[in-house]
N, C-alpha and C positions, 0 to 999 in steps of 0.2 A: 620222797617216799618210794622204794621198795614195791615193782611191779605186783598190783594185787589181782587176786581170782574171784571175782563175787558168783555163787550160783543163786541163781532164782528157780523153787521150787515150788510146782503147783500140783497139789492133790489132788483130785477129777473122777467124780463119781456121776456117770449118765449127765456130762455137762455139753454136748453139742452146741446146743443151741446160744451157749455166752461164750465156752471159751475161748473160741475164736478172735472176740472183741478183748478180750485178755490178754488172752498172746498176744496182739498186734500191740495194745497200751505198753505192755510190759516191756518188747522190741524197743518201743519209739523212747520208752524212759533210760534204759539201757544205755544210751550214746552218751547219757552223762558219765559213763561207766567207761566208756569208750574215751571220751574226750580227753580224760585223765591217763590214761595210756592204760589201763586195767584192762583184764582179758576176761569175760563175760562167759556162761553156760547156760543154759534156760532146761529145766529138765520137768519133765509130765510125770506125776504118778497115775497110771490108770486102774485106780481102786476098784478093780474088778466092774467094768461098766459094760451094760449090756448093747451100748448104743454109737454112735461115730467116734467118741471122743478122742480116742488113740489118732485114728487117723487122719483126724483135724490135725491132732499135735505135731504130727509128723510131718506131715506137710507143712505146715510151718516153721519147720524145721527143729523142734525140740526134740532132746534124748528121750523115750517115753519107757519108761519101766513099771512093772508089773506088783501093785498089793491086791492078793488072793482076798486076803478078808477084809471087808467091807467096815471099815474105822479110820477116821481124819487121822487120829494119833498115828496110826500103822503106814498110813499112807506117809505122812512126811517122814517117819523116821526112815520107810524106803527111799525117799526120793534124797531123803539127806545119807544115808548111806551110798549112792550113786554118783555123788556129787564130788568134785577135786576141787572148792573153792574153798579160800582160807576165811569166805564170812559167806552164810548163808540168809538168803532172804525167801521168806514162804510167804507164798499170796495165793489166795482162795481162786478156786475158778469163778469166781462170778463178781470179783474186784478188779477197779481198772487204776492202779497209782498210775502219777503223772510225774513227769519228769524233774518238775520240782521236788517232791517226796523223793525221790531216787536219790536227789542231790544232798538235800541233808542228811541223807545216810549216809555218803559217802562225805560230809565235813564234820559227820559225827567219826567216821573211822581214821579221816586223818589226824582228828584230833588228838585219840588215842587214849580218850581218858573213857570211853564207852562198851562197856561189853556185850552188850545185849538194847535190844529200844522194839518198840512197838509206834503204833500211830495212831491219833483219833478218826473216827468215823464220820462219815455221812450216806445216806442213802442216797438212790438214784432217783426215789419216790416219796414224794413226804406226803404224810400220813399225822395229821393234830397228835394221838396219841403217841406213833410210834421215836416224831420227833422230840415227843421231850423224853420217851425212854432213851434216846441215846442221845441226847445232851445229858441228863443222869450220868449213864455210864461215860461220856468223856469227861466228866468230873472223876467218877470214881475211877480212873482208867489213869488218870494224871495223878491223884493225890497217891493212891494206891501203889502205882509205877504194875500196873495189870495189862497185859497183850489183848490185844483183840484180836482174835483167828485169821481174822483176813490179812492183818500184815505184819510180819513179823522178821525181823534181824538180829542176828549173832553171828558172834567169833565163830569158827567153825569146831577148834579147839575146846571152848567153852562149852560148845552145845553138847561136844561128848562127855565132856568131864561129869556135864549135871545126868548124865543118862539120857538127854532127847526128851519128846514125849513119851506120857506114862501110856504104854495099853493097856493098863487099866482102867484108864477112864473114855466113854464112849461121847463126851461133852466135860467142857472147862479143863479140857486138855492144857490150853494156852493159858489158862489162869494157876495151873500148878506147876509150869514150867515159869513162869513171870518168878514165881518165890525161890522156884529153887535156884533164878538165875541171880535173884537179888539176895540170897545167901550166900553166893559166890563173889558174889560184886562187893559183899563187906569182907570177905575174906582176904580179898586182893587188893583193893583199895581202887575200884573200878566203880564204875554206875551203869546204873539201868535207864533209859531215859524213854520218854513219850512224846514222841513229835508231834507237834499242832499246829503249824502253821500252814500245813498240807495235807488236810484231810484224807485217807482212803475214802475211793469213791465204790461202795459197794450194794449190791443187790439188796432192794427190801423187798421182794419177792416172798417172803414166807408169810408176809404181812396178805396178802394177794391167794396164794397157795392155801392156808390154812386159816380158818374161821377165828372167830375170837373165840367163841367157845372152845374151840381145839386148843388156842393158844393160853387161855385163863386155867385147861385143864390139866396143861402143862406145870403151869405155875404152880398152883395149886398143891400137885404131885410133889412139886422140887420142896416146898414150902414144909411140907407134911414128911417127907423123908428126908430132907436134908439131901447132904453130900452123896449119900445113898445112890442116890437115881442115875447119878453121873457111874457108876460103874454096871449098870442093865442099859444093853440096847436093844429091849423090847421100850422102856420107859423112855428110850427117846429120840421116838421114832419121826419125829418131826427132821429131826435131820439125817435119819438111816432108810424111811420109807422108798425114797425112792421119787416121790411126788417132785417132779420140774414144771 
């Protein structure tokens, strides 16, 4: 195969204090990337942060580029518009993949028959409740072929063609790019796929951060408006507040 470019892009809003353990995960996963003779980028979006995170990034030696307004969508689509990699992978600041997840990306892209893949979850904290909501969602996340924010890969090609993420929505950003990349995936004769055997390891921090009552009134909201709420970021502020 044909020397490849992977970038990996991380959106970063007031994340000091993880993303350092990020970067460093992301680096050490990276050498599968290396190993294969691929030539690697690691780029920061700093989503307008009032706090170190740029120059954590920096120091680490990532590109670190600038979204003004305060939204996950806007954030990657900056960080993937800065990017020269011909497959992009986007990982949350507060996710650490391991270098096995790296790997079956990279034998999902030699394979050649994948256009787009996500990964199942687990937290860094379990929580009775919170772990069976996301045993839930890696169900629904598998049967569905549904992204999870925190890890995401595509062609880099494809990601344009679908238009990136929507700024219109300020949450399930990753779940309305998942359909329209699994629209394109019928078009072409391509798949979508959901990796499992290498969980992302991600922050359950909002579990900790935010009460139940905040979180049921969350629910509650989304339940009562529908798809609605996903385009007000007053409504959803659990992930715009600001609170780390």
């Amino acid at each position: 195969m044909q020397c490849m470019k992977i970038s990996i892009i991380i959106p970063a809003f007031n994340e000091e204090r993880l993303i350092a353990h990020t970067l460093a995960s992301v680096q050490h996963g990276t050498a599968e990337f290396v190993r294969r003779g691929w030539e690697t980028e690691l780029i920061v979006c700093d989503n307008n942060s009032t706090d170190g995170t740029a120059e954590i990034a920096r120091a680490a030696g990532a590109k670190v580029v600038f979204e003004p307004v305060n939204q996950i969508a806007r954030a990657r689509n900056c960080g993937a518009a800065a990017a020269g990699g011909d497959w992009l992978i986007f990982v949350d600041a507060d996710s650490n993949p391991d270098t096995a997840l790296f790997r079956e990306v990279a034998d999902q892209i030699v394979a050649g028959r994948c256009i787009a893949g996500g990964a199942t979850v687990k937290l860094d904290a379990q929580h009775p409740v919170t772990s069976r909501a996301v045993a839930i969602w890696n169900w629904t996340s598998r049967v569905c072929h549904w992204f999870a924010g925190s890890f995401i890969f595509c062609n880099a090609e494809a990601f344009r063609a679908v238009g990136g993420f929507s700024s219109e929505l300020f949450v399930a950003e990753e779940i309305d790019l998942s359909k329209r990349f699994k629209r394109l995936a019928r078009a072409t004769r391509k798949k979508v796929v959901i990796l499992h055997h290498h969980p992302m390891l991600t922050s359950g921090r909002k579990v900790e951060l935010y009460s139940a009552g905040e979180r049921l009134r969350f629910l509650a909201k989304a339940i009562w408006r529908g798809g609605r709420i996903s385009r007000n970021r007053e409504d959803c502020s659990i992930w715009y507040d600001g609170r780390r």
